[in-house]
FILUMSE-708489 format. One record per residue (C-alpha): residue in three letters; chain; x negated, y negated, z negated; residue number from 1. Coordinates in steps of 0.2 Angstrom, whole numbers, plus 2048, in hexadecimal, padded with zeros to 3 digits. Example, Ala and Ser with C-alpha at 12.3 -4.5 7.8 and 13.67 -1.06 7.14 Angstrom:
residues 2
REC  code  unit   xx   yy   zz  pos
REC   Ala     A  7C2  816  7D9    1
REC   Ser     A  7BC  805  7DC    2
end
This chain:
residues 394
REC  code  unit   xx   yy   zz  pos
REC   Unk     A  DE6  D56  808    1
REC   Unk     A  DEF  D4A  7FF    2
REC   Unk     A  DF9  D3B  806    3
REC   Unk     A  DED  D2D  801    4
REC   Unk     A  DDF  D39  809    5
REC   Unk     A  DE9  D3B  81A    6
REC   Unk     A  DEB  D29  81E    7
REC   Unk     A  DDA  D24  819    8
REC   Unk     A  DD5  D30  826    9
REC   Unk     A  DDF  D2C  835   10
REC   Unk     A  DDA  D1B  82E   11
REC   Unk     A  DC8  D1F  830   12
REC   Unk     A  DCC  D26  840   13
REC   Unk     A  DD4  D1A  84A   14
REC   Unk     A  DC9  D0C  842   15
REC   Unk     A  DBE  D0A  852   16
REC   Unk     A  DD1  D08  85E   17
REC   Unk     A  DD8  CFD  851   18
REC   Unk     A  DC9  CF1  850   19
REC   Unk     A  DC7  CF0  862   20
REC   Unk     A  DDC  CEC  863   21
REC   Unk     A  DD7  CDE  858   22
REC   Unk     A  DCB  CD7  85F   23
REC   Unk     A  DD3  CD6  86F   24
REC   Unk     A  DE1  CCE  866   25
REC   Unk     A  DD7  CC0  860   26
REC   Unk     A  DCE  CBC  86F   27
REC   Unk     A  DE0  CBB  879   28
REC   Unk     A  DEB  CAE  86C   29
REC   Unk     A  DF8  CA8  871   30
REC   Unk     A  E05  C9A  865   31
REC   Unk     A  E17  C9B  860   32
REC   Unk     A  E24  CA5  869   33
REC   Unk     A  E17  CA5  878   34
REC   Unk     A  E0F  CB6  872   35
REC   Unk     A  E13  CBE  885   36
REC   Unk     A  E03  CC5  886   37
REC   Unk     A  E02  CCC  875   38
REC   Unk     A  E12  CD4  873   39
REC   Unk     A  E0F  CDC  884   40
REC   Unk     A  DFE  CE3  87C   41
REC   Unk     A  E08  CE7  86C   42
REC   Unk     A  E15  CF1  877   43
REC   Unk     A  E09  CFB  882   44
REC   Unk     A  E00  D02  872   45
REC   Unk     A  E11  D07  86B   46
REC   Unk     A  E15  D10  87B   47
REC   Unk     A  E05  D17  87B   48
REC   Unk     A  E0A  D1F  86B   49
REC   Unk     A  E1B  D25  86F   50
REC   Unk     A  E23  D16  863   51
REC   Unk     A  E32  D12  867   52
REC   Unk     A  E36  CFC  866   53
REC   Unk     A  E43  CF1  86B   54
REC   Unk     A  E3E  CDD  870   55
REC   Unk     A  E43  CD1  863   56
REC   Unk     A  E44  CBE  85F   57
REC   Unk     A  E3C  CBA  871   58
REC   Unk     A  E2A  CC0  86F   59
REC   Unk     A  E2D  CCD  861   60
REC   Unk     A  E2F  CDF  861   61
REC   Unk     A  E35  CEC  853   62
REC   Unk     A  E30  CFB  853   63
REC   Unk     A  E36  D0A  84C   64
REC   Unk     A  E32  D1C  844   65
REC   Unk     A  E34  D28  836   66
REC   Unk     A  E36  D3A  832   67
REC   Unk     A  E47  D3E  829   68
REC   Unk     A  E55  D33  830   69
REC   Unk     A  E60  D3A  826   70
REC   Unk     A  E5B  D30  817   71
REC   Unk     A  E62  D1E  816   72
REC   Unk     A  E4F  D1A  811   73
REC   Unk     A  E4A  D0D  81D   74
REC   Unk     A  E3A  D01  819   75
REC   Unk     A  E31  CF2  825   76
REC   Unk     A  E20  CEC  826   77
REC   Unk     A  E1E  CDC  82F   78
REC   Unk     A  E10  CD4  838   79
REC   Unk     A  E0F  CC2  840   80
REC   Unk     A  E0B  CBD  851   81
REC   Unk     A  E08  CAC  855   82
REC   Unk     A  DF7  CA3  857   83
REC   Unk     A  DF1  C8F  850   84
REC   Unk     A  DED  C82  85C   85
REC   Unk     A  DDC  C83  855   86
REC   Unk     A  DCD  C82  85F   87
REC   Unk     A  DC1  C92  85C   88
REC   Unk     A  DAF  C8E  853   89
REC   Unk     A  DAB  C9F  84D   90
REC   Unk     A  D9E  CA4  85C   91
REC   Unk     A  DA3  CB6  85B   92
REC   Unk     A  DA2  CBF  869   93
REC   Unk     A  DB2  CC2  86A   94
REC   Unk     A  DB8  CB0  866   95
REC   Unk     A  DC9  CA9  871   96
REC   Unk     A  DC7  CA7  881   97
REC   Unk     A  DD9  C9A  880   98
REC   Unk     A  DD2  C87  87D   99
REC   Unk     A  DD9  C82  86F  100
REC   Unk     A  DE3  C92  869  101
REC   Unk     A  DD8  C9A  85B  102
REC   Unk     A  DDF  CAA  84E  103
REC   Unk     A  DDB  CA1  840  104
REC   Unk     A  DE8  CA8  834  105
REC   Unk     A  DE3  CB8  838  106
REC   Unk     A  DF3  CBF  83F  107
REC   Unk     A  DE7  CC9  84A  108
REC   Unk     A  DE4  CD3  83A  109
REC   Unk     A  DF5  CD2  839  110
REC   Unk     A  DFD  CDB  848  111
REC   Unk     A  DEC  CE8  848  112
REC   Unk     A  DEF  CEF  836  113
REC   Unk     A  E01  CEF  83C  114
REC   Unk     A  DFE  CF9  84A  115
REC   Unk     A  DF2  D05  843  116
REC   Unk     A  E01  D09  835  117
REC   Unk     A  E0B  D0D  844  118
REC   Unk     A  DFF  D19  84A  119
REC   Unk     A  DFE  D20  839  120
REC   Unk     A  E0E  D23  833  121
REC   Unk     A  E12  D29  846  122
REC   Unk     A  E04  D36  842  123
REC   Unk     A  E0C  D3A  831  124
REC   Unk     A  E1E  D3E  839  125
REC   Unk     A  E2B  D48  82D  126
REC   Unk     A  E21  D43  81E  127
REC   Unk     A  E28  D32  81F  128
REC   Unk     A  E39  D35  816  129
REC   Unk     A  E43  D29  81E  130
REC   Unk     A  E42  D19  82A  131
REC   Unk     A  E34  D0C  82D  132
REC   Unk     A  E36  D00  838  133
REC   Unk     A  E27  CF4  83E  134
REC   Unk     A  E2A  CE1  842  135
REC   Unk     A  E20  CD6  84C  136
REC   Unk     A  E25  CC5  849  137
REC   Unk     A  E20  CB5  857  138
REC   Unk     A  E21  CA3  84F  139
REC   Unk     A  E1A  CA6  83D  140
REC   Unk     A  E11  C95  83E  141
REC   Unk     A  E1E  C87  847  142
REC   Unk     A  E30  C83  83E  143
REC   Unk     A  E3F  C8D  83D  144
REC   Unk     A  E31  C9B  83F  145
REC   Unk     A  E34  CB0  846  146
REC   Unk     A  E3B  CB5  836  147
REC   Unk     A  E4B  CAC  836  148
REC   Unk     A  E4E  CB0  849  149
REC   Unk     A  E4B  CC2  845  150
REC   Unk     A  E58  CC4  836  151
REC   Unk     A  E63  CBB  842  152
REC   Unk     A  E63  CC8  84E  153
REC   Unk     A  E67  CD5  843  154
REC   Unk     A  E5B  CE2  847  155
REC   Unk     A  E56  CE4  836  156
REC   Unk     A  E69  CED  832  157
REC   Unk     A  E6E  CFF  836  158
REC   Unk     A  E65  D05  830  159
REC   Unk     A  E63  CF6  823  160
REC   Unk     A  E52  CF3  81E  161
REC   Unk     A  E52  CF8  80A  162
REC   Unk     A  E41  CF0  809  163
REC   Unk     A  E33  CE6  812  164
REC   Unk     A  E20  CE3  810  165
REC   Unk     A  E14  CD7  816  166
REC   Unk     A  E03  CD1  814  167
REC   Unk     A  DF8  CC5  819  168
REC   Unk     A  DE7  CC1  81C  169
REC   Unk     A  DDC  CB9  80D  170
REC   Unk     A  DC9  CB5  811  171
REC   Unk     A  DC7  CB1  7FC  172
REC   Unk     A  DCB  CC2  7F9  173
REC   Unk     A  DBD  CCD  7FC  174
REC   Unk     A  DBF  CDC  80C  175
REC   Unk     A  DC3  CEB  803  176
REC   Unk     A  DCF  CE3  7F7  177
REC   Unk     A  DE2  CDD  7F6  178
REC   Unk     A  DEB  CCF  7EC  179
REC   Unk     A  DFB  CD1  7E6  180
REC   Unk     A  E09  CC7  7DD  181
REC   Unk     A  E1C  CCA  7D5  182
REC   Unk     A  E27  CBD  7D4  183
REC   Unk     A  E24  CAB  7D8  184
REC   Unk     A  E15  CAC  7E7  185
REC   Unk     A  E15  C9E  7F6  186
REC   Unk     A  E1C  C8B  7F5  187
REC   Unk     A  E2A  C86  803  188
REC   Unk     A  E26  C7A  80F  189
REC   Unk     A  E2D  C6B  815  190
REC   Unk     A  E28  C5E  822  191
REC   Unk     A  E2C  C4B  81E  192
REC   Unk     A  E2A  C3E  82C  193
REC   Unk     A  E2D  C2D  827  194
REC   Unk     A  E30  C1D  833  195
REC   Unk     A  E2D  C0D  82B  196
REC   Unk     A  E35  BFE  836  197
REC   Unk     A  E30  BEB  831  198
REC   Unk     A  E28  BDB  837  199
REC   Unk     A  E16  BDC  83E  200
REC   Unk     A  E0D  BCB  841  201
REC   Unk     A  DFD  BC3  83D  202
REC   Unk     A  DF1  BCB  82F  203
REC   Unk     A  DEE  BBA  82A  204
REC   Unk     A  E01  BB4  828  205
REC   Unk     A  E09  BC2  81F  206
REC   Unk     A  E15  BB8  817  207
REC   Unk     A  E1A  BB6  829  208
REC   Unk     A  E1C  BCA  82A  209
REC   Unk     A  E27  BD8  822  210
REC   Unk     A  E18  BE4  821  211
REC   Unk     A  E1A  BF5  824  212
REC   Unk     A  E09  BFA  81E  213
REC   Unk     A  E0B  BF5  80F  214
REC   Unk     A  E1D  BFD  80C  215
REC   Unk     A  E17  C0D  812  216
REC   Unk     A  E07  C0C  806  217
REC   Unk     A  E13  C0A  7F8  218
REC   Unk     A  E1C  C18  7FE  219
REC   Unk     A  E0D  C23  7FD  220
REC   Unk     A  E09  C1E  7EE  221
REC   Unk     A  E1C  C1E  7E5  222
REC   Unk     A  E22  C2E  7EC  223
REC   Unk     A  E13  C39  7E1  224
REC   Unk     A  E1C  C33  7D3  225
REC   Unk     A  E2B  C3D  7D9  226
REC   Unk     A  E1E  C4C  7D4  227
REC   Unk     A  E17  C46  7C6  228
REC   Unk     A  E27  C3E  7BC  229
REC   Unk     A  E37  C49  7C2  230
REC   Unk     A  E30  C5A  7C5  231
REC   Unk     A  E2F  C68  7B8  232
REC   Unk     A  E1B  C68  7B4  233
REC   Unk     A  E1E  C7B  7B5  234
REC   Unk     A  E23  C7B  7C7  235
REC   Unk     A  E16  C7B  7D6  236
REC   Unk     A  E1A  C6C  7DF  237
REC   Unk     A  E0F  C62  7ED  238
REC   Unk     A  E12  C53  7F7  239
REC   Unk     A  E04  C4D  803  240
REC   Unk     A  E05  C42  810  241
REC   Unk     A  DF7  C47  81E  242
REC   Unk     A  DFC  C39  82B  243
REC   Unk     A  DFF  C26  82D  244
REC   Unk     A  DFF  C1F  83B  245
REC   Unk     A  DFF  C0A  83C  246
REC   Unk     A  DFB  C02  84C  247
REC   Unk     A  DF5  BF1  849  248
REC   Unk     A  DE4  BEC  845  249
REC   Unk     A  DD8  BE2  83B  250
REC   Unk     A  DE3  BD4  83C  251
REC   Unk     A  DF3  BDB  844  252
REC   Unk     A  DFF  BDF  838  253
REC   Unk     A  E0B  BEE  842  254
REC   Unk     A  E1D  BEE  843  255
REC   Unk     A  E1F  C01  840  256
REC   Unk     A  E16  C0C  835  257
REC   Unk     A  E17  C21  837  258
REC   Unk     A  E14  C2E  828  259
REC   Unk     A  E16  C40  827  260
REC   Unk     A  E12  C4D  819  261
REC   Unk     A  E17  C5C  810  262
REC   Unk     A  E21  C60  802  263
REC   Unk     A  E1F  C70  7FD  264
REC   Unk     A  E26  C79  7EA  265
REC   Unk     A  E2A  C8A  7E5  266
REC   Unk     A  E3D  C85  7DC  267
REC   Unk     A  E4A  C83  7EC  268
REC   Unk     A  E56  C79  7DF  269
REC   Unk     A  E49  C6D  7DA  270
REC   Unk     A  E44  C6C  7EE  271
REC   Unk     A  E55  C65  7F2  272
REC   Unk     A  E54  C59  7E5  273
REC   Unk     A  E43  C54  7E9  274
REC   Unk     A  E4C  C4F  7FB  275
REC   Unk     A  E55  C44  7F4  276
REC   Unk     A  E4B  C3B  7E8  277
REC   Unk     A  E3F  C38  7F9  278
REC   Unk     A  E4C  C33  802  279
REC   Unk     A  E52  C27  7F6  280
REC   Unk     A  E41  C21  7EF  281
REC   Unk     A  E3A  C1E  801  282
REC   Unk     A  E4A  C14  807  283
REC   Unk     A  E4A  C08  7F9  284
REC   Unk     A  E38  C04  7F9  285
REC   Unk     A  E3A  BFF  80B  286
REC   Unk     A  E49  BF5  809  287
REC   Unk     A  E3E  BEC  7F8  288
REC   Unk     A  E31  BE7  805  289
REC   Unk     A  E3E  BE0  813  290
REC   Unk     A  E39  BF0  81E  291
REC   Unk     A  E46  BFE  823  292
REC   Unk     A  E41  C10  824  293
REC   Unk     A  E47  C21  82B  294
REC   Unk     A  E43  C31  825  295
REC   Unk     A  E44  C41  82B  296
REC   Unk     A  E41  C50  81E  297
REC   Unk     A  E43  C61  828  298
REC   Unk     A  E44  C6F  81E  299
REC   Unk     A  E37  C7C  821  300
REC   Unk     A  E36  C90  81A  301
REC   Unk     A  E3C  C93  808  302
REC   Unk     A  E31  C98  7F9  303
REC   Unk     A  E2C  CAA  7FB  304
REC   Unk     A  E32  CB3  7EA  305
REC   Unk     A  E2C  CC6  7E8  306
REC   Unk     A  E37  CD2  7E1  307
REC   Unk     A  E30  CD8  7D4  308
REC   Unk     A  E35  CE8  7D0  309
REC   Unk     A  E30  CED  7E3  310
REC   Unk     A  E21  CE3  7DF  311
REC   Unk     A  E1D  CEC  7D1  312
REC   Unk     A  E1E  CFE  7DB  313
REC   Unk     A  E14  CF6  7E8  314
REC   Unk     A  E07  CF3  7DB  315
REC   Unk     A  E07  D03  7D6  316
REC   Unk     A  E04  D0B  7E7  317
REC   Unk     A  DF8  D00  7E9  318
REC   Unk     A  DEF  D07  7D9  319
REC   Unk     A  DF0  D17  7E1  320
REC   Unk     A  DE9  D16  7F2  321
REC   Unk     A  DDC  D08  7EC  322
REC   Unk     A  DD8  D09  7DB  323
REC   Unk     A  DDA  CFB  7CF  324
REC   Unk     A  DCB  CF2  7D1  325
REC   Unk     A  DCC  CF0  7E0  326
REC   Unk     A  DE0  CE6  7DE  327
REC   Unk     A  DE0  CD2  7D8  328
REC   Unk     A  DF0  CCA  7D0  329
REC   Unk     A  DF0  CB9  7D9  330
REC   Unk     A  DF4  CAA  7D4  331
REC   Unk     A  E02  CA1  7DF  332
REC   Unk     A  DFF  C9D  7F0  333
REC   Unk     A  E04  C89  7F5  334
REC   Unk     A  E05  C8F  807  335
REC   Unk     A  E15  C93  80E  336
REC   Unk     A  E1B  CA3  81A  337
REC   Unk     A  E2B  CA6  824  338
REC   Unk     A  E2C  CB7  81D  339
REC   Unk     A  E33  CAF  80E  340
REC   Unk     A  E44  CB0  818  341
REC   Unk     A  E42  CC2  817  342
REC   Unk     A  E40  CC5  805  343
REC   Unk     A  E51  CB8  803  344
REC   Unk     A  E58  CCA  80A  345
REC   Unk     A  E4E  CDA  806  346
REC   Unk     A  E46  CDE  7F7  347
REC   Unk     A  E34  CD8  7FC  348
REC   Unk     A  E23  CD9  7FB  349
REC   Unk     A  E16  CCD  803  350
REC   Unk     A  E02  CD0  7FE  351
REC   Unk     A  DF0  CCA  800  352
REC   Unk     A  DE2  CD5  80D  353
REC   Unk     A  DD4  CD0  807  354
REC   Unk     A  DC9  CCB  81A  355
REC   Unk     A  DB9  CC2  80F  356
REC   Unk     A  DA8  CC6  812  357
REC   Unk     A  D9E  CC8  800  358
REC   Unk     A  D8F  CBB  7FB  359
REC   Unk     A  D95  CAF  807  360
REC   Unk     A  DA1  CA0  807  361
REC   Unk     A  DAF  CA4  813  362
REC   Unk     A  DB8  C97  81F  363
REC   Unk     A  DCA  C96  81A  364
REC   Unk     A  DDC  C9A  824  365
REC   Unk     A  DDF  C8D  831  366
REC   Unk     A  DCD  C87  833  367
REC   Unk     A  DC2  C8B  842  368
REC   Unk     A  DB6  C92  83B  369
REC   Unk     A  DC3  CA1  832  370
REC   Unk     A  DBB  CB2  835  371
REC   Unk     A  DC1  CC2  82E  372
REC   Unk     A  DB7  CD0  826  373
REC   Unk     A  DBA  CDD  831  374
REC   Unk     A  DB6  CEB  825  375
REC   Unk     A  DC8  CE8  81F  376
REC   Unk     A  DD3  CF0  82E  377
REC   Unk     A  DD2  D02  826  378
REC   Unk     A  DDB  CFA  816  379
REC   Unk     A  DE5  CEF  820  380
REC   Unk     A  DEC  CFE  829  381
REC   Unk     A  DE9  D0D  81D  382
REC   Unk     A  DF0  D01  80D  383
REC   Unk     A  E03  CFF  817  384
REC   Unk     A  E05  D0F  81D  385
REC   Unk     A  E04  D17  80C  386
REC   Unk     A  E10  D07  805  387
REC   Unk     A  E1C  D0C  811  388
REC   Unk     A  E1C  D1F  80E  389
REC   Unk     A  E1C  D1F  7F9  390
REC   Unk     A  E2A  D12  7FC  391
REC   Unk     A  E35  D1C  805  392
REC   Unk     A  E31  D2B  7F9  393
REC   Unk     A  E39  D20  7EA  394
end
């Protein structure tokens, strides 16, 4: 039996456990570096299985095993943890039982297809010729994110990780298939909270005012130009602004106005400059209109570059175990993903799991009305379990 053969058996075997893992995990959500009852779920299958972890970053585990530890070979696969504050409009019957809390960026999937590699590539033993070592990761979704706290800790050296893959769920992508891109992939993201500070008064005595509404209006309007005029057309760059808050009314014109938006781009030089020219553009505008401003731009996770040449093996595997028609080379990705941190320090490879339902339309991530295909868990698992071994055979 061939190695592609093997895994899609276990695979096939240990579908029925696997699904019912992650449907337990999405009816029991839990947010940000609060994933207590998940990482104790995560840590009793891992017993289960004789696997070995040590707790990380709070909430997040890492697990380890291989068969020949002689070899310097060591490779991670990383799942996510964390939940949306998203209230649940799926009606499945398994559907969150937490108000509020919904998996609606499938990180369900995630850790399921993470943990059914684990009982794979246990079951595999001395064929894996060297180390893997399996990261669960709290905190994808809030800012500074798992990632960075993880690499902090330093539990990704000794030995060091020569490699790391990760992929996430995409209901556009048919169940059964996979996306893949080298290079450029995902934006980086910023948040941007601005205060605008002036005179409120009577709508109908403006003259009488410094209006705040207005200088913030101008903002809006003014700071696009900062995408349009001074970015290189050929570099993905966003700036939306998704909340203004003014409280005056028909006639009251407020003293303070609040925005907040995103800026998000895929070239970290032009990022920094972009800052500035915010910064700058939104100050003087307010000063122009006899208001006063702060502004607040905190810096969120980096643009998420694949290595290529890792990327390109990746592909290949892919071919292998899949077949090509069943692989789509994606277009960029304007989301943004804290395990961008990890490819500033491994050789990395970050990919699509196809989750759609065919001849339907398909709710997208973070709505809550995201559902997930669940014919995809045997690729989920099967698909990095056989990544991680032809990787550590190169």
């Amino acid at each position: 039996m061939t190695l592609k053969d093997e895994i899609k058996a276990i695979a096939s075997g240990i579908r029925e456990d696997i699904l019912a893992k992650r449907r337990y995990l999405h009816q029991h959500p839990e947010l940000s570096f609060k994933e207590f009852n998940t990482s104790a779920f995560i840590k009793k299958s891992l017993d289960e299985w004789g696997i070995p972890w040590i707790p990380v970053a709070d909430t997040g585990i890492i697990a380890t095993l291989g068969g020949n530890h002689k070899t310097a070979n060591t490779i991670a696969l990383r799942a996510d943890m964390d939940a949306l504050p998203i209230h649940e409009n799926t009606g499945l019957a398994f559907k969150s039982v937490n108000p509020g809390v919904m998996h609606a960026c499938g990180h369900d999937l995630h850790i399921a297809s993470l943990l059914g590699a684990a009982h794979i590539l246990k079951r595999l033993g001395k064929e894996i010729n060297g180390t893997v070592k399996l990261i669960f990761q709290p905190a994808e979704e809030i800012l500074p994110g798992g990632a960075i706290k993880i690499l902090q800790e330093g539990v990704l050296q000794n030995p060091k990780v020569n490699a790391i893959l990760g992929q996430h769920t995409m209901p556009s992508i048919e169940s059964g298939k996979v996306g893949i891109r080298k290079g450029m992939f995902m934006a980086s993201m910023d948040e941007i909270r601005i205060k605008v500070k002036g005179k409120g008064g009577h709508g109908a005595e403006p003259h009488n005012n410094n209006d705040p509404v207005v200088a913030a209006a101008t903002m809006i309007v003014t700071l696009q130009q900062i995408v349009s005029r001074y970015n290189n057309p050929k570099t993905p760059t966003v700036l939306s602004f998704g909340k203004i808050e003014a409280n005056g009314s028909t006639n009251i014109i407020p003293d303070t106005v609040y925005i907040e938006g995103t800026f998000r781009t895929m070239d970290e030089h032009w990022r920094d400059e972009a800052h500035e020219k915010i910064t700058r553009a939104t100050k003087s505008i307010a000063h122009g209109l006899g208001c006063e401003c702060d502004i607040d731009i905190q810096k969120g996770y980096p643009s998420l570059y694949n290595c290529e040449v890792l990327t390109d093996k990746i592909h290949s595997y892919m071919r292998e175990y899949m077949g090509d028609e069943s692989i789509i080379e994606t277009d960029i990705w304007m989301a943004s993903e804290d395990f961008a941190y990890y490819a500033q320090n491994f050789s990395s490879c970050f990919y699509l799991l196809g989750t759609g339902y065919p001849n339907r339309i398909n709710s997208s991530l973070h709505t809550p009305a995201m559902e997930i295909n669940e014919e995809c868990i045997e690729t989920g698992m099967g698909l990095m379990s056989y990544l991680a071994v032809k990787k550590l055979e190169d």
